[in-house]
N, C-alpha and C positions, 0 to 999 in steps of 0.2 A: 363487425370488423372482419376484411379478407383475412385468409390465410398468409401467416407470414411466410417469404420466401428465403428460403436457404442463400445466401449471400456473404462471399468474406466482406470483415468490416472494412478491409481495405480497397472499396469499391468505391470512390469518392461519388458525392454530387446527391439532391434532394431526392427525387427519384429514385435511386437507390437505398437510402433511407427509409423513404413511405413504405416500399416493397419488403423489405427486413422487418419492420415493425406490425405489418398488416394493418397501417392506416388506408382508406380508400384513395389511391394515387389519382391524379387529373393529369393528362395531357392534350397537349393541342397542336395544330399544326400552322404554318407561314408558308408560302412560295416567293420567295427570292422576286426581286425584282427584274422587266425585261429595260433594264437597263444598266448604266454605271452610277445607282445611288441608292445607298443601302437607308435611306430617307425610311422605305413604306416598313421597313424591318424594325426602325427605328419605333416609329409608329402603334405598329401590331405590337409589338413589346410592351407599353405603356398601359398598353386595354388589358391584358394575361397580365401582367407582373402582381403578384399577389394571391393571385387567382390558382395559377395550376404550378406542379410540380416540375416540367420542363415542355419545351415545346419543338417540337419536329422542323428542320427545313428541310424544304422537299430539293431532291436533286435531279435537276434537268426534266423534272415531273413531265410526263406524255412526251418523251424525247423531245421537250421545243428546250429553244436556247434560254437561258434566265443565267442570271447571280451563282457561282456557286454554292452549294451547301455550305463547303466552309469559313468562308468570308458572310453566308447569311447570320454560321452558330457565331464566328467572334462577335459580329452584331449585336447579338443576341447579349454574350456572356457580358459585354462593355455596358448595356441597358440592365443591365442587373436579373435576365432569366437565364435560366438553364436550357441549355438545346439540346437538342436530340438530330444528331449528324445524319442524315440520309445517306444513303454510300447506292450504287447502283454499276453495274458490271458493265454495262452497256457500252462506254465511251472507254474506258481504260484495260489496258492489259495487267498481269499482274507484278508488274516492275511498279508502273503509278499508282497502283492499287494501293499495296504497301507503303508506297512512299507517303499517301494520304494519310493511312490511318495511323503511322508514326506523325506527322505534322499534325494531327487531331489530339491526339496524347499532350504532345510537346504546347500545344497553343491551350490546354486546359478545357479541350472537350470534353467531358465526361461520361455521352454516351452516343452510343450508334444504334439506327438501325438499318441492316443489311440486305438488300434485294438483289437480283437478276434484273428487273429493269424493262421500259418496252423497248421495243425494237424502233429503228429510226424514221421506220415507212410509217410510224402515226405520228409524224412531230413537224418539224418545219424544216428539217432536212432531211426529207426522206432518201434522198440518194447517196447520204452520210456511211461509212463504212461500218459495221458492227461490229466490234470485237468481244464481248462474249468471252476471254480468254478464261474467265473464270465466273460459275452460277454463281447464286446467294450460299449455296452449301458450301464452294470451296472457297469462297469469303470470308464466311462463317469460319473456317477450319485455319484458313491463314492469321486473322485475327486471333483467334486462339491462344495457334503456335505463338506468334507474336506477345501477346497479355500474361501466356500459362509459362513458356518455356525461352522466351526471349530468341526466336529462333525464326528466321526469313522460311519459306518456302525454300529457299537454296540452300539451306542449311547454315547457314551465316549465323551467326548470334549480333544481338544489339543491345546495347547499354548504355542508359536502362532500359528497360521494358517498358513498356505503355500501360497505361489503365483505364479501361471505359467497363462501364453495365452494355454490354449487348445484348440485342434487339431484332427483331425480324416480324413478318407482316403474316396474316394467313386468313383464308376464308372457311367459317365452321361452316359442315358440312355434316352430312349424317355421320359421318367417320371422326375419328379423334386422333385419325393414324398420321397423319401428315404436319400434325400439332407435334405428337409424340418425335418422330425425325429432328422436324429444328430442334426440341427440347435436348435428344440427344445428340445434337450435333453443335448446342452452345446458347441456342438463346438463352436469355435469362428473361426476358419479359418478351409478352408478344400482343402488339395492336392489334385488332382485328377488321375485317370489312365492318362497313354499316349495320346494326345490329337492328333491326325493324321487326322482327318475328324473338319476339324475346322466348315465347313458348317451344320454339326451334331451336332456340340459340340455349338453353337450358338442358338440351335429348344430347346436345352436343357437348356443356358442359358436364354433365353426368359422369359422360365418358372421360373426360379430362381428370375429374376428382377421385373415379374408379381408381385410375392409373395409378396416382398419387402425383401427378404431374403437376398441379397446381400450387405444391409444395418445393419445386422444381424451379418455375416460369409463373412470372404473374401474367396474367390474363387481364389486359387493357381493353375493352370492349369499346370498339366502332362506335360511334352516335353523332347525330346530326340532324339540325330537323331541315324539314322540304317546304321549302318557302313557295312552292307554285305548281300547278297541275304541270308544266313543261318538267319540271324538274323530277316531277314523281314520275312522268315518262320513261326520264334517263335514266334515273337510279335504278328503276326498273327492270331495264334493261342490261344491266351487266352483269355477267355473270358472277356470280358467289353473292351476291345481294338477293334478299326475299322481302319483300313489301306484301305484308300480309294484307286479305282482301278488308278486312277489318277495318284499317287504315288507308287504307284508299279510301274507302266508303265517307270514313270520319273527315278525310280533307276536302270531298267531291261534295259532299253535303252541307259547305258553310257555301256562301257566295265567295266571288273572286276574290276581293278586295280583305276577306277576313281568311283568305288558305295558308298566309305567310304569319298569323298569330295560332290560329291552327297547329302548323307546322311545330312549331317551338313549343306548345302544350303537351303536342304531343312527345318530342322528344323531351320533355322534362319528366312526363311520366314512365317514358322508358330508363331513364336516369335514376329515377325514385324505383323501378323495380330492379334495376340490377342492382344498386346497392345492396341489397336484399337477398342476393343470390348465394351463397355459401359458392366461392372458387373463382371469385370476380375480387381479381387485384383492385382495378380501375376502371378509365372510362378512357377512350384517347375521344376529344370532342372534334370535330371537321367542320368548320365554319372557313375556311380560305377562304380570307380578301372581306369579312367581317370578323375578325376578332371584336370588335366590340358585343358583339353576341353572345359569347363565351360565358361572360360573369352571370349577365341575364340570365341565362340555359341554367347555371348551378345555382347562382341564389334561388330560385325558385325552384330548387329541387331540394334544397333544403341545407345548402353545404354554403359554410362561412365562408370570405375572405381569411387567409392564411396569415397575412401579412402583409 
């Protein structure tokens, strides 16, 4: 069992639950559709319902145009799963900012999580205007004020108050110092990049559990498996990702046809080791655009259907 996390009970939503109690949480993630039919939402719902504790809709994911977040989370909540609102600074100043995450509250969101966002030059508008009026920290800090003290950035007050479990993204790193920040500045739980060096990603939890921060912030660990030598390319290749040589070896060394069962063996064993981890909330699982995968990855890692 993780470490339960400090949480008022007036924190609604499953998620927040699993986190409080220190059962091992599951999340997952969705991208919105590029169109006007929240259908594929509909969908990916059906495969998760049961399965994981909430699941993420991505917002405006690599600046391209899609579905908003929060017509993807109603989606979600009407299908009977919990979402997890993605908020990102990119596209809003902090007038729409707020006004979202009051409409998030009000429509029975129950959780966020808060990023900065990329920039527009990687998306499908790149000559789109940035506004950036506020990072994920002063996000982070508006919601807050917003949840803690019922109070705008303007100083306005609002009645009632909203209530979500907030959320933020980070990639472990030899350092635990940038974990520590969001933790002080409001996350309550935090995803993490793709966790593929679990012996890495342990030097870094250490330092988490030193702090007592993980009594703080659950720690949702990254996982996904690589279904193809292109894929292990890319993942490769971004930055705060480690693809130990280990696993490369193990994917390079089946034939083509058997790299994408590979893939998923092997993320079910990284699954079965963090469980195992003393300071490991959860797992956030990354299949986008196969949610049917999802179940498969946890049954075989040893975790029942919920419900």
């Amino acid at each position: 069992m993780s470490t339960p996390t400090a949480l008022s009970s007036e924190i609604p939503g499953r998620l927040a639950d699993a986190l409080r109690s220190g059962r091992f949480a599951v999340t997952a993630e969705v991208a919105p559709p590029r169109g006007a039919d929240l259908g594929p939402v509909r969908r990916a719902a059906d495969h998760l319902r049961g399965w994981v504790d909430a699941v993420n809709v991505t917002d405006n994911a690599g600046a391209n145009v899609r579905v908003s977040s929060l017509a993807g989370s109603l989606a979600l909540l009407e299908a009977g799963v919990e979402p997890v609102m993605q908020m990102t600074c990119r596209d809003r100043n902090r007038i729409a900012l707020q006004s979202d995450l009051l409409a998030a509250s009000a429509l029975g969101v129950p959780n966020l999580v808060l990023m900065t966002g990329d920039r527009p030059e990687q998306g499908d508008h790149p000559d789109a205007a940035a506004v950036f009026d506020l990072d994920s920290g002063g996000l982070m800090a508006a919601a807050r004020s917003l949840r803690d003290e019922g109070v705008l950035l303007s100083g306005r007050s609002v009645d009632p108050a909203p209530r979500w479990l907030l959320g933020a993204v980070d990639s472990p790193g030899p350092s635990a110092d940038r974990f520590a920040q969001k933790v002080d500045g409001g996350a309550q739980f935090v995803q993490t990049q793709f966790v593929f060096d679990v012996d890495a990603f342990s030097g870094w939890l250490s330092q988490v559990r030193d702090r007592g921060l993980d009594a703080r912030c659950g720690v949702l660990a990254g996982v996904g498996p690589i279904r193809s030598l292109r894929a292990l390319e890319f993942l490769s290749s971004i930055p705060g990702v480690s693809v130990p040589e280990q696993l490369e070896r193990r994917l390079r060394g089946v034939p083509s046809d058997k790299v994408a069962a590979e893939g998923v063996a092997a993320c079910v064993d990284t699954v079965r080791e963090l469980r195992e981890l003393p300071g490991v909330a959860g797992v956030h699982v990354m299949v986008v655009g196969d949610e049917r995968g999802v179940p498969e990855i946890l049954e075989a890692a040893g975790m029942a259907r919920t419900s």
